[in-house]
ZAVO-153687 format. One record per residue: x, y, z of N, C-alpha, C in turn; residue in one letter; residue number from 1. Coordinates in steps of 0.1 Angstrom, whole numbers, plus 5000, padded with zeros to 4 digits. Example, Ala and Ser with C-alpha at 12.3 -4.5 7.8 and 13.67 -1.06 7.14 Angstrom:
% residues 2
+------+------+------+-------+-------+-------+------+------+------+----+-----+
: n.xx : n.yy : n.zz : ca.xx : ca.yy : ca.zz : c.xx : c.yy : c.zz : aa :   i :
+------+------+------+-------+-------+-------+------+------+------+----+-----+
: 5132 : 4943 : 5078 :  5123 :  4955 :  5078 : 5132 : 4967 : 5078 :  A :   1 :
: 5128 : 4978 : 5071 :  5137 :  4989 :  5071 : 5129 : 5000 : 5079 :  S :   2 :
+------+------+------+-------+-------+-------+------+------+------+----+-----+
This chain:
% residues 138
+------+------+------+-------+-------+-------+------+------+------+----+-----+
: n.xx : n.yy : n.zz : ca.xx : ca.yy : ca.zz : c.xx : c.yy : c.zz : aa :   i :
+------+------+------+-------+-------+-------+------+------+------+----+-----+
: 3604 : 0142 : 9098 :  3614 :  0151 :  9105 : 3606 : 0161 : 9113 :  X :   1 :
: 3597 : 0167 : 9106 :  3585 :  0178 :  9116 : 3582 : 0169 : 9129 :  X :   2 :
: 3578 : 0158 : 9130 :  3574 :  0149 :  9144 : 3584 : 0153 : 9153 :  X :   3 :
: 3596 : 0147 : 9146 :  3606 :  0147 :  9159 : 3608 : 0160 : 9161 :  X :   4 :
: 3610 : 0169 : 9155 :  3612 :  0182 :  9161 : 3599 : 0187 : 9165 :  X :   5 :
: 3590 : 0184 : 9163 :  3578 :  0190 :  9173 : 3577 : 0188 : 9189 :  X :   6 :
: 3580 : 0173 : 9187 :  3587 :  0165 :  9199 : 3594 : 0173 : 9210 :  X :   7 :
: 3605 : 0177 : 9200 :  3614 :  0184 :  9205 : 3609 : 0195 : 9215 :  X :   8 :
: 3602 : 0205 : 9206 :  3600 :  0212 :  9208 : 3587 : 0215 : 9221 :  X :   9 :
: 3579 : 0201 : 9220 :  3569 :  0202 :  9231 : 3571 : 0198 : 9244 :  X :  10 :
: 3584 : 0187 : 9243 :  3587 :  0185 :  9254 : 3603 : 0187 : 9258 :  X :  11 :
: 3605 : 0196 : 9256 :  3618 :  0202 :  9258 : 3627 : 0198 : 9267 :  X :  12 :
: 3617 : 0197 : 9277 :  3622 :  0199 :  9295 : 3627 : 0186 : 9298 :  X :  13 :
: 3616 : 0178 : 9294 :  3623 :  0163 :  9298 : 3632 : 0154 : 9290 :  X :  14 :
: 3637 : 0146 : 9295 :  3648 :  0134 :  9287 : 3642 : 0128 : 9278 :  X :  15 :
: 3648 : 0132 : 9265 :  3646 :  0124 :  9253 : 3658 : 0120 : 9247 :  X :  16 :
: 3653 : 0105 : 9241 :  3661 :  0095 :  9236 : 3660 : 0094 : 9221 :  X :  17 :
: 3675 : 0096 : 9211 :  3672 :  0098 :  9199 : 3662 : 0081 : 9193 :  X :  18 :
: 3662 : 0070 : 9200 :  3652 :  0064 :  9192 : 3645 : 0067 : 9193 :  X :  19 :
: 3634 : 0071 : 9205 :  3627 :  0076 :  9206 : 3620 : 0083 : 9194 :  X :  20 :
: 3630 : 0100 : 9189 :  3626 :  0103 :  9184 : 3633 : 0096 : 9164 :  X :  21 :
: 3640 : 0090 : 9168 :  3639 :  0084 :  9152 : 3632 : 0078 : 9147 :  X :  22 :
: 3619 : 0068 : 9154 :  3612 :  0065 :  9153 : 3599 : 0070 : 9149 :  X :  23 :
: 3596 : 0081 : 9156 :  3587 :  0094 :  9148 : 3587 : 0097 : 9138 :  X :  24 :
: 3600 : 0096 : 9133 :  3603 :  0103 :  9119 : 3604 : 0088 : 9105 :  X :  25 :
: 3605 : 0078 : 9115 :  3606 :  0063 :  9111 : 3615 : 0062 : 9100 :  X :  26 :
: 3629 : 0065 : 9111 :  3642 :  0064 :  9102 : 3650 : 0055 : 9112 :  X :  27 :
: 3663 : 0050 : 9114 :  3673 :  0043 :  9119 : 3674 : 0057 : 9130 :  X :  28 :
: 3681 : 0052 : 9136 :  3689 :  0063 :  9149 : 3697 : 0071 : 9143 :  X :  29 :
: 3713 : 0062 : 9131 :  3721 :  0069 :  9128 : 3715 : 0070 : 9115 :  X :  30 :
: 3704 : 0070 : 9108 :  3699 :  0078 :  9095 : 3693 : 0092 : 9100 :  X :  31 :
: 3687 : 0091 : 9112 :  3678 :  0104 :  9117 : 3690 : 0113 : 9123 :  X :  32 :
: 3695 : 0110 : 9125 :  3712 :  0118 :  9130 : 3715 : 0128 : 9120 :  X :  33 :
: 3718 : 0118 : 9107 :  3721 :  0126 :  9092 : 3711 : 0137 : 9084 :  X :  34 :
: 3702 : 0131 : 9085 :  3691 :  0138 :  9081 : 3682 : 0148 : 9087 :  X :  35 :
: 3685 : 0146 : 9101 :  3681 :  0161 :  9108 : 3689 : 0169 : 9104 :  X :  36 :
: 3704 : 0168 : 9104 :  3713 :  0178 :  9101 : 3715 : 0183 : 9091 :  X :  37 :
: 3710 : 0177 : 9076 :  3711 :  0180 :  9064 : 3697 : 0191 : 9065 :  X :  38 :
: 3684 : 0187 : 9068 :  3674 :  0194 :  9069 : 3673 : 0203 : 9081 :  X :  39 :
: 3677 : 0206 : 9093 :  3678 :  0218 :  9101 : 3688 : 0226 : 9103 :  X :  40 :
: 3701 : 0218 : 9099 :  3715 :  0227 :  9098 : 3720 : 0222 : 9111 :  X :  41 :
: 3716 : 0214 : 9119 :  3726 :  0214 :  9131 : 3720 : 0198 : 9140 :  X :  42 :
: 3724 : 0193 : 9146 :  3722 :  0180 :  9149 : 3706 : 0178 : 9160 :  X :  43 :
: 3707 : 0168 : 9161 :  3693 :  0170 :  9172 : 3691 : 0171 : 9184 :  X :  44 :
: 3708 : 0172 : 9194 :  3712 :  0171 :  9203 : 3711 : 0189 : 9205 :  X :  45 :
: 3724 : 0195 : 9192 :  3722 :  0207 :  9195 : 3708 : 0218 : 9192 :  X :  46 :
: 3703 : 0212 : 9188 :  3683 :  0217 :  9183 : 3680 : 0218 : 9195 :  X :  47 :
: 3678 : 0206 : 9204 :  3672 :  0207 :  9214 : 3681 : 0216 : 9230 :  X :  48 :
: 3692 : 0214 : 9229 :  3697 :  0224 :  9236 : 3698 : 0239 : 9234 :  X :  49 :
: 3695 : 0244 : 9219 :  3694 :  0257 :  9218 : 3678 : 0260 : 9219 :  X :  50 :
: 3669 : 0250 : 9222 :  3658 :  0255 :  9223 : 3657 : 0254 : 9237 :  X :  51 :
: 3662 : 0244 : 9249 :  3661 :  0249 :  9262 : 3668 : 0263 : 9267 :  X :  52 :
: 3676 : 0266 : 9257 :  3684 :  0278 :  9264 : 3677 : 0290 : 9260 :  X :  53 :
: 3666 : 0291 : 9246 :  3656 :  0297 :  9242 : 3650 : 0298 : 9252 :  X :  54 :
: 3642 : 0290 : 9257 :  3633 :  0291 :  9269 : 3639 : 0293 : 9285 :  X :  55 :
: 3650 : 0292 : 9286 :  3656 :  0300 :  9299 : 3659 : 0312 : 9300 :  X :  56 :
: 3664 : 0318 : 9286 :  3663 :  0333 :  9284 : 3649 : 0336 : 9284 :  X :  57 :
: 3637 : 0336 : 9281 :  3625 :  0340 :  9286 : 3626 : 0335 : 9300 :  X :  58 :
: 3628 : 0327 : 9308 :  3627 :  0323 :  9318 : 3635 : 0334 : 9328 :  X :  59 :
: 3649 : 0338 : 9328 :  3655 :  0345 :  9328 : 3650 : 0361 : 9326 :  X :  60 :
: 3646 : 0363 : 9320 :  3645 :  0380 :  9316 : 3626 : 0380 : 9324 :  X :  61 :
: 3619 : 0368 : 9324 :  3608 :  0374 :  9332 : 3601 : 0370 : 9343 :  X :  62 :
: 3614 : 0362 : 9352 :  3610 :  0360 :  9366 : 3622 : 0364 : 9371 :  X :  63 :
: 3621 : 0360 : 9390 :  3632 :  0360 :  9400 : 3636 : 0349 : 9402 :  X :  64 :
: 3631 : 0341 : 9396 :  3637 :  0326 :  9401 : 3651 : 0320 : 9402 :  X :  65 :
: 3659 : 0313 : 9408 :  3674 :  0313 :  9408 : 3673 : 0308 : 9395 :  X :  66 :
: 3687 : 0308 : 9392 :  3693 :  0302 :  9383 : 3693 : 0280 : 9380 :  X :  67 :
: 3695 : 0282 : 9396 :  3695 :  0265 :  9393 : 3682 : 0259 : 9389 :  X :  68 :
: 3673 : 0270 : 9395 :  3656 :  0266 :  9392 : 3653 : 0269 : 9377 :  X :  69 :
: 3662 : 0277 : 9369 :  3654 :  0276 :  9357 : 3660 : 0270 : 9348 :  X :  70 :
: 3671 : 0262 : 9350 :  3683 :  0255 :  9346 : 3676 : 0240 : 9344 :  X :  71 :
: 3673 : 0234 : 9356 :  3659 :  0228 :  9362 : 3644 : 0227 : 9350 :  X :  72 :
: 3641 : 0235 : 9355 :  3628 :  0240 :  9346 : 3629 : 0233 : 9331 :  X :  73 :
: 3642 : 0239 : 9324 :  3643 :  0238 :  9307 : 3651 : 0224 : 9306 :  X :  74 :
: 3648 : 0215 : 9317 :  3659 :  0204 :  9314 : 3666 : 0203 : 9316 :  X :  75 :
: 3679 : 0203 : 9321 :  3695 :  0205 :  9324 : 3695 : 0198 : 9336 :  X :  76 :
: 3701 : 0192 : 9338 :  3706 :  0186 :  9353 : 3716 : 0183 : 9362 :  X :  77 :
: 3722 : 0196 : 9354 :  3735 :  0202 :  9359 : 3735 : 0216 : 9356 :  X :  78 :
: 3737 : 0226 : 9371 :  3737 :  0238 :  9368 : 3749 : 0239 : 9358 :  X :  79 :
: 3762 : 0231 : 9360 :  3775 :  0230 :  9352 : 3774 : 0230 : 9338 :  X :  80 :
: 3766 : 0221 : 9333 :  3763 :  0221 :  9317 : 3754 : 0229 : 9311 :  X :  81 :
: 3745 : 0233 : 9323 :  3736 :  0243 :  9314 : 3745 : 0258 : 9317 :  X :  82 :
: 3752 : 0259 : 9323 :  3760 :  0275 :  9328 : 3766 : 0278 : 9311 :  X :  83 :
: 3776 : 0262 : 9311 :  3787 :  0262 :  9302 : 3775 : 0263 : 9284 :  X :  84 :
: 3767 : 0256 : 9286 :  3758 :  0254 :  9269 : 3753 : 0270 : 9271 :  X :  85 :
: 3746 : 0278 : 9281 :  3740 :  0296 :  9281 : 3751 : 0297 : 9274 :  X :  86 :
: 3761 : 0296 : 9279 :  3774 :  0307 :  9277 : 3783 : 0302 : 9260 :  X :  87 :
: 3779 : 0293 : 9258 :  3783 :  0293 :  9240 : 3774 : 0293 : 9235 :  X :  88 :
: 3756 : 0294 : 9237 :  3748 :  0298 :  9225 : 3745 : 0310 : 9227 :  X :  89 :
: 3746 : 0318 : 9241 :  3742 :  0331 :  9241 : 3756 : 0340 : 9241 :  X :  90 :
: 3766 : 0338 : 9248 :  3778 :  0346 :  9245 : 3778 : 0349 : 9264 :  X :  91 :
: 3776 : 0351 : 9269 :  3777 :  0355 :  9284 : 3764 : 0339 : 9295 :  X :  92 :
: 3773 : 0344 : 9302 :  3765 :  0334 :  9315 : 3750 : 0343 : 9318 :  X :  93 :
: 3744 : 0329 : 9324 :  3730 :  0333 :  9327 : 3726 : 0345 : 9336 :  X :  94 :
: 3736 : 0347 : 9349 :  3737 :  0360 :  9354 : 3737 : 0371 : 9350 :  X :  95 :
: 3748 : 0371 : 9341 :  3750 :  0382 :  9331 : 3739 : 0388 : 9321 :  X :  96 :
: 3735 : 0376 : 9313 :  3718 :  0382 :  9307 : 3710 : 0382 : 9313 :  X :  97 :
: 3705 : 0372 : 9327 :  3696 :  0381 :  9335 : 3700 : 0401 : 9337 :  X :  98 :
: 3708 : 0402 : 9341 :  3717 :  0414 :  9342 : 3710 : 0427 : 9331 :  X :  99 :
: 3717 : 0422 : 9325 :  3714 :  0428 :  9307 : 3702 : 0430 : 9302 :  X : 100 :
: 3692 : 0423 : 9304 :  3681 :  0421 :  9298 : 3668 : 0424 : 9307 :  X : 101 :
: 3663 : 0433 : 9308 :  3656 :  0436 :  9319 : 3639 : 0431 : 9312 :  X : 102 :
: 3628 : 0428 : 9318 :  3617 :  0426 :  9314 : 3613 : 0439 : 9304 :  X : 103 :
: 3607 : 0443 : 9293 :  3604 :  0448 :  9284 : 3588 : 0445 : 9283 :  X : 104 :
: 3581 : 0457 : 9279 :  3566 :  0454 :  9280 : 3561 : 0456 : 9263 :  X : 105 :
: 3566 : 0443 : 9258 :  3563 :  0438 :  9245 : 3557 : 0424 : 9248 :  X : 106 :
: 3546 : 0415 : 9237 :  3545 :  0405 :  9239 : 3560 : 0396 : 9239 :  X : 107 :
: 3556 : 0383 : 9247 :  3566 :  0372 :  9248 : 3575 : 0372 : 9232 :  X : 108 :
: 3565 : 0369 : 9223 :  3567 :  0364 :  9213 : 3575 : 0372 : 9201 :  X : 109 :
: 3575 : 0384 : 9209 :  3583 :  0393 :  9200 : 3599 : 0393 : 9210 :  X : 110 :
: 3601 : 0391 : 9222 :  3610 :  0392 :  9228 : 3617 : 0382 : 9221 :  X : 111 :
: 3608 : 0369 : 9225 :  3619 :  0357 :  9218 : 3624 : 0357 : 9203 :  X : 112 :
: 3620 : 0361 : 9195 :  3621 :  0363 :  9185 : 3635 : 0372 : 9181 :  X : 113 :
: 3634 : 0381 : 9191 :  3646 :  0393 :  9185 : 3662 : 0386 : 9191 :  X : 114 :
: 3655 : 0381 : 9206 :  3670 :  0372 :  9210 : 3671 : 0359 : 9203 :  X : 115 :
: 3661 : 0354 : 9198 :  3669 :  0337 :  9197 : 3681 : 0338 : 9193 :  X : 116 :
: 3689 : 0326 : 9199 :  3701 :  0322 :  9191 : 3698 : 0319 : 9177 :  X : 117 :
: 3708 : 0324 : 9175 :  3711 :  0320 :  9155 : 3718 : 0307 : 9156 :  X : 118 :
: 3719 : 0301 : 9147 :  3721 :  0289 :  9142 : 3738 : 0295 : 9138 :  X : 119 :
: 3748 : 0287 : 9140 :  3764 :  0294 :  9135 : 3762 : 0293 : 9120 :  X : 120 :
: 3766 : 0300 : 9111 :  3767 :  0303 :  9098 : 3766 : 0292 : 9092 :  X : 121 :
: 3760 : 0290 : 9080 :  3762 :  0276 :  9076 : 3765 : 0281 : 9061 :  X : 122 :
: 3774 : 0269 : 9058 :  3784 :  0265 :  9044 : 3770 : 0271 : 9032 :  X : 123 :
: 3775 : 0274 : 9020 :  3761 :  0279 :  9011 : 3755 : 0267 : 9006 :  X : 124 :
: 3744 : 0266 : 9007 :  3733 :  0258 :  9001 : 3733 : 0247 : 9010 :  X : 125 :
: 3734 : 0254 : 9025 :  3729 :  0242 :  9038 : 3714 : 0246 : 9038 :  X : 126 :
: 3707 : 0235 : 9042 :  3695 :  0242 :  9048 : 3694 : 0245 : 9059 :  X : 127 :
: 3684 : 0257 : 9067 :  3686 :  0260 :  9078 : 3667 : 0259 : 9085 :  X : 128 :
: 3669 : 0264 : 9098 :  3656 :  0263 :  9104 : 3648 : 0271 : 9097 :  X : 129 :
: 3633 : 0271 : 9093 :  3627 :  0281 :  9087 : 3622 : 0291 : 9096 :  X : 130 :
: 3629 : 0288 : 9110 :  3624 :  0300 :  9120 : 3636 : 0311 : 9121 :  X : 131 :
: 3643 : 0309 : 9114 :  3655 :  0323 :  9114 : 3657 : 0327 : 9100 :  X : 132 :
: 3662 : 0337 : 9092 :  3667 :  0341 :  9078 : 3678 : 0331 : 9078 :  X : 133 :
: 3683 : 0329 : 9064 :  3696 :  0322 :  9057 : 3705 : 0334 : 9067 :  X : 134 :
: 3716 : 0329 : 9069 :  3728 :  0335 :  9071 : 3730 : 0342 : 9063 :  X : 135 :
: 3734 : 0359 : 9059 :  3736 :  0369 :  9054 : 3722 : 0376 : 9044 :  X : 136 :
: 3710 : 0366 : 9053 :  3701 :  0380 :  9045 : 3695 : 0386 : 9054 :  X : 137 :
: 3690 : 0396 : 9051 :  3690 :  0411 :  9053 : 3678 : 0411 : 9055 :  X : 138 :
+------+------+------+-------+-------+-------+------+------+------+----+-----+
């Protein structure tokens, strides 16, 4: 499961195909479906969309670049779906947290960190990403 989400993770931007990455993990299509979601908390479609939106909010808060260009950039190829996916993992459109969020002279790594999206609450004794706390700790 670490492959395909590294996968994920390294190539964000471009089209990927779940055999592709079920194959990494050298499970079935619909076994790696199940089992991402039992082991990250959330499917692999939404992993990889909240990690392009991860990287357009950096993208966002530290250039001028339009919108359709950074939309572009993190994959999406549709300003329409990536407006509508900003606007349910972050809570406001991409405008709007450009807006909000002005560059900050902290490293990257702490910026992303304090914005990432959270993962929505999960049922007790889900497992979750090891890159966020359990839901309700402190």
């Amino acid at each position: 499961m670490l492959r395909a989400r590294d996968e994920m993770d390294r190539r964000y931007a471009e089209p990927l195909d779940v055999p592709h990455l079920a194959a990494l993990a050298h499970l079935s299509v619909s076994r790696f479906g199940r089992v991402f979601r039992s082991v990250y908390g959330e499917t692999p479609h939404r992993y990889l969309q909240r990690r392009r939106v991860e990287r357009a909010m950096t993208l966002l808060r530290q250039t001028d670049r339009p919108v359709t260009d950074v939309a572009w950039d993190v994959g999406f190829a549709s300003l329409g779906t990536f407006s509508r996916t900003f606007s349910v993992v972050v809570g406001c459109s991409p405008t709007e947290f450009r807006a909000r969020h002005a560059p900050v002279a902290v490293p990257s790594c702490f910026v992303a960190a304090w914005t990432r999206p959270r993962v929505a609450a999960a049922a007790p004794g889900t497992p979750v990403s090891e890159k966020q706390p359990a839901p309700g700790a402190g």
